[in-house]
C-alpha positions as protocol buffer text, in pm:
chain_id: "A"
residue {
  index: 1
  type: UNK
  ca { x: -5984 y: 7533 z: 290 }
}
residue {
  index: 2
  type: UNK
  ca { x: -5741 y: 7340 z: 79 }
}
residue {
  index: 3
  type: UNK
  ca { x: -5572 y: 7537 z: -163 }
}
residue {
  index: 4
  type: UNK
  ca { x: -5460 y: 7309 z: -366 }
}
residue {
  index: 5
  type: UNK
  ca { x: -5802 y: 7210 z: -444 }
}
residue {
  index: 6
  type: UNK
  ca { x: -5844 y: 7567 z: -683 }
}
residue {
  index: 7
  type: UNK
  ca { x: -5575 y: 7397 z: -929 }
}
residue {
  index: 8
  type: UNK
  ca { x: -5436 y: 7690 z: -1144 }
}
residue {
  index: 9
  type: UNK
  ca { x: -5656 y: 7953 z: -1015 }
}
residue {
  index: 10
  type: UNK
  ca { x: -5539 y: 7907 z: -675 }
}
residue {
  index: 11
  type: UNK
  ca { x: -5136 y: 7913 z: -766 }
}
residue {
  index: 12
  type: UNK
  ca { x: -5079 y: 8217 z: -605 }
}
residue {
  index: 13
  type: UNK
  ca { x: -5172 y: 8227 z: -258 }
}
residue {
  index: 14
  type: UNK
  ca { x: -5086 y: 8394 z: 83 }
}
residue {
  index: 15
  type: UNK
  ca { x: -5073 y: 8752 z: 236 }
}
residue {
  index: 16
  type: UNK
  ca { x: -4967 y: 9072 z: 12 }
}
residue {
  index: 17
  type: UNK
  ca { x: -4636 y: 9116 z: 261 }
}
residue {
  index: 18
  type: UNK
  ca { x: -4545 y: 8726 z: 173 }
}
residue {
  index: 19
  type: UNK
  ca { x: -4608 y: 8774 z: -168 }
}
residue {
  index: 20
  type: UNK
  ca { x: -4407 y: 9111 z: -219 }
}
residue {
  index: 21
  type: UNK
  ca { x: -4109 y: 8885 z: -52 }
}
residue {
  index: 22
  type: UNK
  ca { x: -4127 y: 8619 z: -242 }
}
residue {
  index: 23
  type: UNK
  ca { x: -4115 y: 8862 z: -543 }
}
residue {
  index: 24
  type: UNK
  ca { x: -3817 y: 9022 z: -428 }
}
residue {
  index: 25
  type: UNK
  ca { x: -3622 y: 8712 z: -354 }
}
residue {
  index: 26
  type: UNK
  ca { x: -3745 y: 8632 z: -719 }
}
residue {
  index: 27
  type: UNK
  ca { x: -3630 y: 8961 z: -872 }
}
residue {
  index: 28
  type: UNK
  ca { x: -3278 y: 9003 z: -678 }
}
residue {
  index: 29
  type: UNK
  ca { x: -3172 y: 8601 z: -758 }
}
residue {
  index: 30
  type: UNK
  ca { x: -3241 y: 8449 z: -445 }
}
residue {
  index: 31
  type: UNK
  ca { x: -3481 y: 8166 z: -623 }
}
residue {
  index: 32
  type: UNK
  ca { x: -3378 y: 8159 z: -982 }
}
residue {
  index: 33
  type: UNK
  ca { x: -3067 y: 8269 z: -1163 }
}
residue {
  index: 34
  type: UNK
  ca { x: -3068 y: 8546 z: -1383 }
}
residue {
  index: 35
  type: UNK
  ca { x: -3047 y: 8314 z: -1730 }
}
residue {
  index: 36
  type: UNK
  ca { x: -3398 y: 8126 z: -1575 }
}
residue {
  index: 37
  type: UNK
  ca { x: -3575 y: 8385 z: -1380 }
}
residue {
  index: 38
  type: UNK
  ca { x: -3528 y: 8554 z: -1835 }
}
residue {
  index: 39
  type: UNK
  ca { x: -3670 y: 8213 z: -1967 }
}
residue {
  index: 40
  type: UNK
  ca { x: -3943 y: 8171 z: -1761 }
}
residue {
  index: 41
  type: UNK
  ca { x: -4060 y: 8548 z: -1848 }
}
residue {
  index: 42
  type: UNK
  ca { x: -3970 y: 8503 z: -2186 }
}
residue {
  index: 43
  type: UNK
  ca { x: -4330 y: 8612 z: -2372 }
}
residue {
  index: 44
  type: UNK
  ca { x: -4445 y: 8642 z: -2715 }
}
residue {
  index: 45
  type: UNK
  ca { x: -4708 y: 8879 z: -2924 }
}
residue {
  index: 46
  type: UNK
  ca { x: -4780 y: 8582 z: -3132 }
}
residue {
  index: 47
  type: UNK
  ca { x: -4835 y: 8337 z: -2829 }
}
residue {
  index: 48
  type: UNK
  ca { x: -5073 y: 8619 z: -2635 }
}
residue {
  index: 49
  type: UNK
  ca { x: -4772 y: 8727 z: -2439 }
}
residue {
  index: 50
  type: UNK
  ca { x: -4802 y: 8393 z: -2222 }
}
residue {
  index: 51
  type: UNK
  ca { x: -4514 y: 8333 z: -2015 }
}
residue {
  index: 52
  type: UNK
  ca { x: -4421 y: 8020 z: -1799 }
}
residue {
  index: 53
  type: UNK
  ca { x: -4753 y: 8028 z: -1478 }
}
residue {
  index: 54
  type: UNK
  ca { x: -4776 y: 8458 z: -1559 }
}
residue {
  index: 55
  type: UNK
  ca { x: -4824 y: 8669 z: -1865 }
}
residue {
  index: 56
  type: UNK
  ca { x: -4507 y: 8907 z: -1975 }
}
residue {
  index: 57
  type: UNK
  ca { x: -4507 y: 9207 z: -2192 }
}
residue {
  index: 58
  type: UNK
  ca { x: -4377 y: 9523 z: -2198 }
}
residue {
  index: 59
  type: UNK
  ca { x: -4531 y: 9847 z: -2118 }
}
residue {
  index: 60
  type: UNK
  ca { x: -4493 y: 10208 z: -2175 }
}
residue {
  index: 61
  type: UNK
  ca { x: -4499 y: 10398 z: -1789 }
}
residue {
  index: 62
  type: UNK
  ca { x: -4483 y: 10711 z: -1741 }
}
residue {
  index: 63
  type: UNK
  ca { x: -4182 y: 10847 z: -1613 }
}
residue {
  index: 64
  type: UNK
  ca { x: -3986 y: 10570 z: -1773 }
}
residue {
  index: 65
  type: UNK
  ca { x: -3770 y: 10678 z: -2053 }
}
residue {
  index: 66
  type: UNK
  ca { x: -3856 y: 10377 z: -2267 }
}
residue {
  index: 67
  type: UNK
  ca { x: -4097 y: 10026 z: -2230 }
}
residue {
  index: 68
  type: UNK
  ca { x: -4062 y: 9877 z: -1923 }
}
residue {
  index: 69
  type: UNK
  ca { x: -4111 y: 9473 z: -1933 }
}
residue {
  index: 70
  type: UNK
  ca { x: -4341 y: 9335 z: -1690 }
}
residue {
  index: 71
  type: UNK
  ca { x: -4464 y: 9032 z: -1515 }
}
residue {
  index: 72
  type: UNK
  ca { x: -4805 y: 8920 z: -1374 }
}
residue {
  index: 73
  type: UNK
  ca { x: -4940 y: 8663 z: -1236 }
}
residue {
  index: 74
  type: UNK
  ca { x: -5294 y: 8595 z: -1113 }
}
residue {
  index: 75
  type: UNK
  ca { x: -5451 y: 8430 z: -861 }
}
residue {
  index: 76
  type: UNK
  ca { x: -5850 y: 8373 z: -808 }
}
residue {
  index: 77
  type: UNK
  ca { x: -6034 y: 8179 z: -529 }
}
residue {
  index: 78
  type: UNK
  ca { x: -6393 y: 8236 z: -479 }
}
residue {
  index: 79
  type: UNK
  ca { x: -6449 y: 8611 z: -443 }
}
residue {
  index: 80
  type: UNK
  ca { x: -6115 y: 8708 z: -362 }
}
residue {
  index: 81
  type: UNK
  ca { x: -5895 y: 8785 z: -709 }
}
residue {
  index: 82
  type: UNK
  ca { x: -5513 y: 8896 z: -630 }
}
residue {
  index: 83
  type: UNK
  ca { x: -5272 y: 8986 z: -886 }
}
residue {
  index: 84
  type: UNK
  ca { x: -4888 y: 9042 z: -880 }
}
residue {
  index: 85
  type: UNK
  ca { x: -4687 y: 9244 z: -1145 }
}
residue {
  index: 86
  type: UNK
  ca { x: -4341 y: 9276 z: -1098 }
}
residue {
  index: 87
  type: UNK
  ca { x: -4096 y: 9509 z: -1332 }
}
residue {
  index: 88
  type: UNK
  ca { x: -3779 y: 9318 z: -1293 }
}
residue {
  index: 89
  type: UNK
  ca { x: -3526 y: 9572 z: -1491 }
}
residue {
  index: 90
  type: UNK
  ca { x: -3691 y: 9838 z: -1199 }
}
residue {
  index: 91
  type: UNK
  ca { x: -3665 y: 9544 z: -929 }
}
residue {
  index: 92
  type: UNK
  ca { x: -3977 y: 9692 z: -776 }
}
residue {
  index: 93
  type: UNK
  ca { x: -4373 y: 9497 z: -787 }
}
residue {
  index: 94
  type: UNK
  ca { x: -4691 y: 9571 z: -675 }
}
residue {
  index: 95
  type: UNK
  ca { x: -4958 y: 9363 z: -537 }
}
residue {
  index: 96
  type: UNK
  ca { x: -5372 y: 9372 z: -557 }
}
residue {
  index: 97
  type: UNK
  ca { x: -5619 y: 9213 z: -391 }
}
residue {
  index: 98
  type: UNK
  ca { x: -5958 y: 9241 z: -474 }
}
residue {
  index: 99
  type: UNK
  ca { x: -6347 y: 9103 z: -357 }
}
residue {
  index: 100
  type: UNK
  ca { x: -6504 y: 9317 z: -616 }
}
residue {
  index: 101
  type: UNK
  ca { x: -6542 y: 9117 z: -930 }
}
residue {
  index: 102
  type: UNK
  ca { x: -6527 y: 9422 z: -1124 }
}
residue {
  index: 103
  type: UNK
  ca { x: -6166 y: 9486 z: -1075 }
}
residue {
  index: 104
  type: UNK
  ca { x: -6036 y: 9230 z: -1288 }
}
residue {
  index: 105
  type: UNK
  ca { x: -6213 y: 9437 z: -1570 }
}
residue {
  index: 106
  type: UNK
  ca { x: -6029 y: 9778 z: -1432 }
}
residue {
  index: 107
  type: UNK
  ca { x: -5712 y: 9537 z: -1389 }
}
residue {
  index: 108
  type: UNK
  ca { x: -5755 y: 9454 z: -1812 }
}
residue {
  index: 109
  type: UNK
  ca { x: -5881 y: 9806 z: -1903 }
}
residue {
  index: 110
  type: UNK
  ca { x: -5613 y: 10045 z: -2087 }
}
residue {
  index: 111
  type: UNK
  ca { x: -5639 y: 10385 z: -1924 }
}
């Protein structure tokens, strides 16, 4: 199927090990410079925390001394939801995939 054909909900696309790479190469300034990989996370409170194609705010984890910013983006085609969150300051992400439609409600649930 075409991909392209999902618009938004189908910009992030592609197997979890291509997606964790492409992440990395994002995180370590292989695709964007520091200064831009900061303005395209750049997030308000009073704008819903919407960054440029991914959502950014920061989050208390445990084991981290203090908030920890982080990025995620989302991707949904059909059954299949996937999202990406990437702590840039830890240079580490994790990515989900999911054909259960109730794990974007665990994914938006505060524990």
């Amino acid at each position: 199927f075409d991909v392209a054909a999902y618009g938004a909900a189908g910009a992030l696309a592609g197997r979890p090990s291509e997606i964790l790479k492409f992440n990395a190469a994002l995180m370590d300034g292989r695709l964007l410079s520091a200064q831009s990989l900061a303005a395209m996370t750049a997030s308000s409170a009073d704008e819903g925390y919407v960054a440029l194609g991914a959502w950014s705010f920061d989050a208390a984890l445990e084991g981290c001394a203090r908030s920890v910013r982080l990025v995620e983006r989302r991707g949904d085609i059909d059954a299949v939801e996937m999202r990406a969150i990437l702590a840039p300051a830890l240079n580490r992400s994790l990515v989900i995939f999911s054909n259960d439609e109730l794990a974007s409600k665990a994914f938006c649930t505060p524990i």
